[in-house]
SEFI-858983 format. One record per residue: x, y, z of N, C-alpha, C, O, CB in turn; residue in three letters. Coordinates in steps of 0.05 Angstrom, whole numbers, plus 5000, padded with zeros to 4 digits. Glycine has a CB too. Layout:
BEGIN
XYZXYZXYZXYZXYZala;...
//
This chain:
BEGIN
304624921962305224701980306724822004308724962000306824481966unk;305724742035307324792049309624692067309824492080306224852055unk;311524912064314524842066314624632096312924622113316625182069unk;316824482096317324322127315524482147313224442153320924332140unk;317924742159317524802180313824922190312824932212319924972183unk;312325022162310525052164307724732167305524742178310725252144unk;308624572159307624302151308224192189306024112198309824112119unk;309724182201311324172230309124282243307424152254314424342236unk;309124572240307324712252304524622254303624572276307424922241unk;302824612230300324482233299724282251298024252269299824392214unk;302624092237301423872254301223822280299523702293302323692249unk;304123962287304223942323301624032335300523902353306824162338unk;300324322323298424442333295624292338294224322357298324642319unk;295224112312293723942310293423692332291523572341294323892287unk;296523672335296123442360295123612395293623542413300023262364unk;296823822391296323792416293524002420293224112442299123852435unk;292124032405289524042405288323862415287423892438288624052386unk;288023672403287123382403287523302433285723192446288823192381unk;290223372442290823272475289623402489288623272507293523282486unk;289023702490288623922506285223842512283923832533289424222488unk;284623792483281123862481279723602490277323602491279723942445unk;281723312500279823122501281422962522283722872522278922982473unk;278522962544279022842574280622622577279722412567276622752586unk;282522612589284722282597286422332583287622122577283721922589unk;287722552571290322482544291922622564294022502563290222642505unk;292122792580294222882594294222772632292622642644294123222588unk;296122872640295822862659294922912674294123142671296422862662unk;294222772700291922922717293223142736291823342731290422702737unk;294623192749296323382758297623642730299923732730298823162772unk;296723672721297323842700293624062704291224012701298123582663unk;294724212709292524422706290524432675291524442652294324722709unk;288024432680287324372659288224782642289524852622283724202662unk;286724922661287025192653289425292638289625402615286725342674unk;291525232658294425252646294025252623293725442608296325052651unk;293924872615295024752589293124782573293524682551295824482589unk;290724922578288525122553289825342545290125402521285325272565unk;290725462561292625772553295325802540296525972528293425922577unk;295825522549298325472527297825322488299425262470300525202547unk;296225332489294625362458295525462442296525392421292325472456unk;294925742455295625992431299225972429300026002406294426382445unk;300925932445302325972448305125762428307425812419301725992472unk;303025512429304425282414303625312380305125232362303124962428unk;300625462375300225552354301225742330301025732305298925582360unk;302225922347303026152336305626082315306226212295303826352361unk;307025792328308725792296308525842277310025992265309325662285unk;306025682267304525822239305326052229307026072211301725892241unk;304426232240304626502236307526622236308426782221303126622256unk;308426522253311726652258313626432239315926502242312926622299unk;313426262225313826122202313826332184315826452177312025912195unk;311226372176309626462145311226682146313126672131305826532142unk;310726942163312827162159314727162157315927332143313127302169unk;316426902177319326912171320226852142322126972131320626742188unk;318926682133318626572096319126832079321126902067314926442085unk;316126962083315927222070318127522072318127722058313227292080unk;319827462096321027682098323227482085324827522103321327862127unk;324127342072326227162060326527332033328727372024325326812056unk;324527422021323827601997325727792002327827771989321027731995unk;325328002020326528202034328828172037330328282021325628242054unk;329628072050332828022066333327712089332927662113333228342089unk;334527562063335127242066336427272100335527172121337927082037unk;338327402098339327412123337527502151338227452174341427582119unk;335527622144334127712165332327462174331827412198332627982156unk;331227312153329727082153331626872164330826762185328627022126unk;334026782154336626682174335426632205334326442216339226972175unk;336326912216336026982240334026942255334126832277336327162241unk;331127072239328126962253328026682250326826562268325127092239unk;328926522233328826212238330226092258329325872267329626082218unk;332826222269334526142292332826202313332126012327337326272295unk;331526502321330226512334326926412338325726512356330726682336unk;326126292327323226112322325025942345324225932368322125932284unk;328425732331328025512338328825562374327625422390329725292317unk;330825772383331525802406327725832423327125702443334026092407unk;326325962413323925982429322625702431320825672448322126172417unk;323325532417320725182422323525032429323524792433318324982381unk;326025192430328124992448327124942470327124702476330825102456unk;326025112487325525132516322825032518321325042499325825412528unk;322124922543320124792543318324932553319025062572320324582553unk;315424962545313825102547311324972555309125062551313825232528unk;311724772566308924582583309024692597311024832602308624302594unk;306424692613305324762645306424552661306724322654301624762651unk;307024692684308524592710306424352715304424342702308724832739unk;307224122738305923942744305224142769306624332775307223642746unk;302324062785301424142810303824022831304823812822298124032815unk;304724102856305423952873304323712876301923682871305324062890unk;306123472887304523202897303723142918305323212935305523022896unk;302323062925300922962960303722862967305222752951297922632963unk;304422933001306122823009306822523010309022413008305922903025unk;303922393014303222203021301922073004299921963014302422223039unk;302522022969301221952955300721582958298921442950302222082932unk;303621502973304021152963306021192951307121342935301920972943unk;306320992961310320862940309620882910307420862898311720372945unk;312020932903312020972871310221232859309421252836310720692856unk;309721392879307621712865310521802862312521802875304621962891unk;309121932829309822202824313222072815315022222808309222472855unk;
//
């Protein structure tokens, strides 16, 4: 059975799949390319989970630490920038 932070992982990945891969869920000013390339990037918890788990075997304290650092890395926000706005979009843009 998998633990929280791995169960977290799936799912987020799962969603924003779902946002990435299907037209109207994000914003239009949001690069589509960008926010394809940031994929891998939101994915990779999985993985950096599972080892941190497995090195828990090894040395609890070391696993400690890679879990602080998992969480300082998805502290920061890692969306793609919005495009600039038309100067002149109309009241209430942006």
């Amino acid at each position: 059975m998998a633990e929280p932070p791995h169960a977290m992982s799936i799912c987020f990945s799962a969603i924003w799949w779902y946002v990435v891969f299907h037209q109207g869920m994000l914003d239009a000013r949001l690069e589509r390319e960008a926010v394809r390339r940031s994929v891998p990037r939101f994915g990779i918890g999985f993985v950096a989970y599972a080892g941190t788990t497995l090195s828990a075997f090894v040395s609890p304290l070391a696993a400690l630490i890679l879990f602080g650092l998992i969480a300082l890395y998805y502290a920061f926000e890692h969306r793609p920038a919005a495009r600039e706005l038309d100067a002149d979009a109309g009241p209430g843009a942006g």
